[in-house]
N, C-alpha and C positions, 0 to 999 in steps of 0.2 A: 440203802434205805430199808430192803429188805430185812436185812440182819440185825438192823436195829428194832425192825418192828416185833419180830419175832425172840428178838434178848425182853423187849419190856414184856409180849406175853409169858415169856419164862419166868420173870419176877413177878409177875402178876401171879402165875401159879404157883407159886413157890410161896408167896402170901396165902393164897386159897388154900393150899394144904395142910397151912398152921392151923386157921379157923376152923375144916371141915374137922371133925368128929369120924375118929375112928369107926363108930357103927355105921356111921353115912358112907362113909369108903368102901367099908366090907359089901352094905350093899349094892355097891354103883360097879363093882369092881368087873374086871374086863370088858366095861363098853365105854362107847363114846356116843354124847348126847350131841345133834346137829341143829343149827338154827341157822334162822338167814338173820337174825338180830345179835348183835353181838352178846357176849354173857359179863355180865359184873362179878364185879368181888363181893359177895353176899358175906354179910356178918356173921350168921348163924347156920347151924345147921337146919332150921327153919327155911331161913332167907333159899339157901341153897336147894332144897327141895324143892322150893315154890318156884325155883329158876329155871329149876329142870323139866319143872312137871309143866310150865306154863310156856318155855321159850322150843322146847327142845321138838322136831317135825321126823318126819319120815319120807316127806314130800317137798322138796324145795323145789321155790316158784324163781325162775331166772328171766332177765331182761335181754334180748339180743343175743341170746345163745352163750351168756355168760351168766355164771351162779354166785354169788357170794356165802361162803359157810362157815359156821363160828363153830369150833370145835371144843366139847370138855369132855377129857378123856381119863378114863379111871382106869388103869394100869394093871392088870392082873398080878403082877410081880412088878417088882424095882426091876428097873432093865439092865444094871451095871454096866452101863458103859455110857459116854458120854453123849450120846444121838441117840435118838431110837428115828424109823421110816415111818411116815405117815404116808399109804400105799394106797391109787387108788384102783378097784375092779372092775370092770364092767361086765355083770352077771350074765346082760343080753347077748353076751358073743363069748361066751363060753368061758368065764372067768378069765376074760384078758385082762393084763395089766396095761392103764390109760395112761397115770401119772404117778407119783410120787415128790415127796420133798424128806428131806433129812431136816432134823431139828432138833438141838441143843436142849440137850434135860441132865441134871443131873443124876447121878450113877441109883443113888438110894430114892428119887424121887417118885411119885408112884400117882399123882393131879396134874394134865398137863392142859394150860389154857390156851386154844389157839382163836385165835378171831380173827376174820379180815383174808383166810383164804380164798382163794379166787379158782375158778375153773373155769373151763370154755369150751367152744369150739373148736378154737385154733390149738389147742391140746388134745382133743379127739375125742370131746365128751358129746354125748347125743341128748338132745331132748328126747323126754318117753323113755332111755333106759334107765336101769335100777343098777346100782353102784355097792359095793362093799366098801369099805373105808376103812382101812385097817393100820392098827400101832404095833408095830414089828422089829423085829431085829436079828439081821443072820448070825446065825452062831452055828459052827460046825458046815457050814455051805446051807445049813437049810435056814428058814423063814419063818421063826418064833413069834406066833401069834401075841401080842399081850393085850390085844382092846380090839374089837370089832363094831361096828355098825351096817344098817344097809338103809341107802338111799333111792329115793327116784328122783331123777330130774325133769322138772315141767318148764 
C-alpha cells in the first residue's frame, strides 16, 4: 500500500513538472516546501505559487505525537539515479539522523510531490525539536545535498 502510494505521488509530480514553468523551478530550486495539508496539482505557474505561498509552514502542529507532512520538493540538480533519500535531522541533538525513506524519481526528474508522510514518536521524533528535512543521494560514500528544509515540530 505503501509503494503504491508513493508511485501515484511520483505521477502526480511527474504531471507538476510538465505544467511548472521553468522560471518557477529556477526559483524554487534546492528546497522543499512543508505542509500538514496535502499539495494539488496547480494548473499554472500562478496556481503553484499561490500553493506554496499559502500551504507551505515552518511549524507543524501534530496530534498524539504523530505529524503528517506533505512534501514539494524542487531538486537542485536531476539526481540520475533512480531513488533519491528523503532524510530526516534532528538539529536539537546535534544533527542526528531520526528517519529516512528512499523514493522512486526518475533519473532526469528534478519536482518531486510527496503527500501523506507520516512521522512520530515511535520513530524518535520530539515535540518542540526543529528538523532538517533533506533530498539526498550518496554518491562516492558522501551525502549529496539536493533540496533542504527546516522544521519544527508542535
Amino acid at each position: 500500500m505503501r509503494h503504491l502510494s508513493i508511485l501515484s505521488t511520483v505521477i502526480a509530480a511527474l504531471a507538476l513538472a510538465a505544467l511548472a514553468p521553468r522560471e518557477a523551478r529556477a526559483q524554487q530550486k534546492g528546497k522543499i516546501y512543508v505542509s500538514d495539508v496535502e499539495y494539488g496539482t496547480p494548473g499554472s505557474e500562478k496556481e503553484l505559487a499561490g500553493a506554496l505561498k499559502r500551504q507551505s509552514k515552518t511549524t507543524i502542529k501534530g496530534q498524539e505525537g504523530t505529524w503528517q507532512l506533505n512534501l514539494m520538493v524542487f531538486l537542485n540538480a536531476a539526481p540520475g539515479a533512480n531513488a533519491i533519500n528523503i532524510v530526516y535531522y534532528d538539529l536539537s541533538k546535534k544533527n542526528e539522523q531520526v528517519d529516512f525513506a528512499e523514493v522512486p524519481v526518475k533519473p532526469d526528474q528534478k519536482i518531486i510531490l510527496l503527500n501523506g508522510q507520516t512521522v512520530s514518536k515511535e520513530k524518535g521524533f520530539v515535540k518542540g525539536h526543529k528538523y532538517d528535512i533533506r533530498a539526498t543521494r550518496v554518491v562516492g560514500g558522501k551525502e549529496k545535498v539536493l533540496a533542504k528544509a527546516t522544521i519544527t515540530l508542535q
